[in-house]
Residue, then its C-alpha position, 0 to 999 in steps of 0.5 A: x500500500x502506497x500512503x497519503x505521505x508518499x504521494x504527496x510529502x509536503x501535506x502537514x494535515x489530512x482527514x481520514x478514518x479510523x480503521x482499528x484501535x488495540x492495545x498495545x506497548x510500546x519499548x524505548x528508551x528514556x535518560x539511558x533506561x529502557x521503558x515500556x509504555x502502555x497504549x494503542x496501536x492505531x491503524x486509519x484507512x490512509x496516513x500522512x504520517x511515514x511509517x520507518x523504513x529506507x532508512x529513514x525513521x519514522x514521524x511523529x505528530x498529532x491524531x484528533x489532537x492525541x500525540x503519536x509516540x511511533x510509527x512502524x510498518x505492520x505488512x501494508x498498514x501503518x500502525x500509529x502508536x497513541x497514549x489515548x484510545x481512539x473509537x474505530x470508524x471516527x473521522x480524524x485529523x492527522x497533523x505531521x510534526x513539519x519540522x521534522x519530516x522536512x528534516x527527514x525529506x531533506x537528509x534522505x534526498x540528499x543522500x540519494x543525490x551524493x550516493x548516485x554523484x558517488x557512484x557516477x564520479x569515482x565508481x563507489x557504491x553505497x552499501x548502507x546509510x543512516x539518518x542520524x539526529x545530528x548528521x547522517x552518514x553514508x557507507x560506501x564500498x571503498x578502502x578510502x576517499x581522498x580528501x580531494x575527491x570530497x571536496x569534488x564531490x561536494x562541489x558536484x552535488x550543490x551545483x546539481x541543487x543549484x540547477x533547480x533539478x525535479x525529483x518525481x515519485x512514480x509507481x511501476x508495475x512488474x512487468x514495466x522495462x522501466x525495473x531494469x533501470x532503477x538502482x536498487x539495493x534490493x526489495x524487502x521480502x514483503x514487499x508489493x507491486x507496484x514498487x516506489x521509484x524516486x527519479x532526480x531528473x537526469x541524475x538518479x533513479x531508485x527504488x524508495x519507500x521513503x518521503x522526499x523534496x520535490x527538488x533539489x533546491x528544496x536541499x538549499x545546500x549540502x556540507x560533506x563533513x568528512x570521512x570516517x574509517x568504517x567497516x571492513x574495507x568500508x568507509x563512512x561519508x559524513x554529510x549534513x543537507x538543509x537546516x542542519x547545515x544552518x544550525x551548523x553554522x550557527x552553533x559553530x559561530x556560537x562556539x567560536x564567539x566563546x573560544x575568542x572570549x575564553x581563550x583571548x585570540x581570535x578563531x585562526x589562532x585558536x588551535x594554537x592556543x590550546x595546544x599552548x594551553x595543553x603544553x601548560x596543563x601538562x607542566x603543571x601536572x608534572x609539577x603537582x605530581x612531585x609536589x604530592x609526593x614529596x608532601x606524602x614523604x613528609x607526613x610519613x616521616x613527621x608520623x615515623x619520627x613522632x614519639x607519641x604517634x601510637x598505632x593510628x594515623x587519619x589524614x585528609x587532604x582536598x587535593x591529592x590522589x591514589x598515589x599520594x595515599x599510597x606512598x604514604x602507606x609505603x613509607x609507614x610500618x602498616x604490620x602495626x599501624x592502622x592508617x586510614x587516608x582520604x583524598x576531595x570534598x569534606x562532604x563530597x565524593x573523593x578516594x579513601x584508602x584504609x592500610x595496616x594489620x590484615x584482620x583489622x582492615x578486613x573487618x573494618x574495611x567494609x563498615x569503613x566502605x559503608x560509612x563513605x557509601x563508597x564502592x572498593x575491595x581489599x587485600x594483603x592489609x589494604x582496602x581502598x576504593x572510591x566514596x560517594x560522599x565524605x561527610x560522614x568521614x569523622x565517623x568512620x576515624x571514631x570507629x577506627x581509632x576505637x578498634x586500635x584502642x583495643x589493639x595497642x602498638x607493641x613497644x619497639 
């Protein structure tokens, strides 16, 4: 079944029935969990709205006002997924979300004119495509593309939109001479006569099931953003078509505007800077590194050297890290002194480390990790590990110094 939205992509609202509502579930994913949502799947006598498929998603918009969520393909209806029951037989009007199918007319058009000026140039097929939302990308059955051959073929496809070139839909029967013409990837298992051809004038004809500008200056332009190791013996040709490419612009513009701001240059002396401000960083890591170390080196031998220390040593410090902790801990006699060092935020999240007899820190590792509400694991008289939250650090000394009252530090 050939859709209201193949025959005509550019209507935003239409009228049609309702042909059957059942319950249904719906799997996505919601902030990085995957949920299910309880609904309806809709099916109407005819839809402007895409159902997945070539390629491309599928839209969204609105039935009698009710938002659909997706929009999939069940054998020749398109089944509308809703939060909302609708009653069969009732007249409905269905709204596309415009932004986003014009989006999507314009990223899948223009792929099918790079993918045809790909082959025709340099003999590179396309094996796949995706329509991503930020940009697309374009597998082509190529090791490599030079970077001058990019740039051609860039060039090659904004003068083709440039010429105000007509894309047509036609419908061909099986029997039609025209099948053996059109460029294909081959047809779904499913799928029906007669089949969908996107023809751009003297350019490009193929089979697609998919919505598409009715020309080429519909693209505006085209920015070929580079190339990308893909597959084996593959290679990702990343390109942008329409308002992306102006949203492009106008973000990188935005992101320029704070570089010059932050970094106090203008945009060709950018790179620069940064790796200036790299070298820098480096430097003074370096510089901290030693710093740290000698500090560590300091505290152990301040305790060592301390007649009174007795057999517990608690530290905390703001700034160090797992290495500052663990020199101090080499530096001291751990068989007989328990040594309880963290590391960030009084309250926050930081690094802790808890050292010194075995059977004391095996059993106290753990009620230590609770109090931290930390993640760790111990072995050999040392436990370490990360801390959720700091605050409750104090407690975790009491506990400790309490234990090593009852263990006092043999005389030497």
């Amino acid at each position: 079944m050939t859709f209201q939205c193949q025959r005509d992509c550019y209507m935003k609202e239409f009228v049609t029935t309702v042909a059957s509502c059942c319950p249904a579930e719906l799997r996505q994913e919601i902030g990085g969990k995957k949920e299910t949502l309880k609904g309806f799947n809709v099916k109407l006598q005819d839809t402007i709205l895409f159902p997945e498929g070539g390629g491309q998603p599928d839209d969204r918009g609105l039935i009698a006002d009710v938002p659909v969520l997706r929009v999939t393909r069940q054998g020749q209806d398109a089944a509308h997924f809703v939060g909302s029951p609708l009653e069969a037989g009732h007249e409905v009007r269905v709204k596309v979300d415009w932004e986003r199918r014009f989006d999507h007319m314009q990223q899948h058009s223009g792929q099918h004119l790079i993918t045809a000026l790909a082959e025709t140039m340099f003999g590179y097929m396309t094996t796949s495509w995706e329509l991503g939302r930020q940009r697309s990308n374009i597998e082509l059955d190529t090791p490599s593309v030079q970077a001058a051959q990019v740039q051609a073929l860039e060039d090659a496809v904004n003068e083709k939109i440039r010429a105000h070139i007509p894309v047509n839909v036609q419908l061909l029967s099986r029997d039609s001479p025209e099948v053996e013409k059109v460029r294909s990837r081959g047809l779904p298992d499913d799928h029906a006569w007669p089949i969908r051809i996107v023809d751009i004038e003297g350019v490009d004809a193929n089979m697609c099931c998919g919505t598409h500008v009715s020309n080429l200056s519909h693209l505006q332009v085209i920015k070929l953003l580079g190339t990308e190791k893909g597959k084996k013996n593959k290679t990702n040709l990343i390109f942008l078509a329409g308002n992306r490419v102006l949203k492009y612009a106008e973000k990188s513009y935005s992101t320029e505007r704070s570089l010059v701001a932050l970094l106090k240059t203008g945009p060709d002396e950018h790179v620069g800077a940064v790796d200036k401000l790299q070298k820098s960083m480096r430097l003074m890591q370096k510089a901290n590194t030693s710093l740290l170390r000698d500090m560590a080196l300091l505290v152990a031998h301040n305790f060592k050297n301390d007649p009174h220390r007795g057999n517990f040593l608690s530290l905390h410090k703001k700034e160090g890290d797992n290495e500052f902790m663990n020199t101090i801990v080499n530096e001291i006699n751990t068989k007989e002194t328990l040594v309880f060092l963290t590391v960030g935020e009084e309250k926050g999240p930081g690094l802790f480390l808890l050292a010194g007899p075995s059977e004391q820190v095996t059993e106290m590792g753990p009620q230590v990790l609770e109090l931290l509400q930390g993640k760790g694991a111990g072995k050999n008289g040392r436990f370490q590990g990360k801390a959720n939250s700091l605050a409750r650090r104090g407690q975790a000394e009491a506990l400790l110094r309490q234990k090593c009252n009852h263990h006092p530090r043999k005389e030497e």
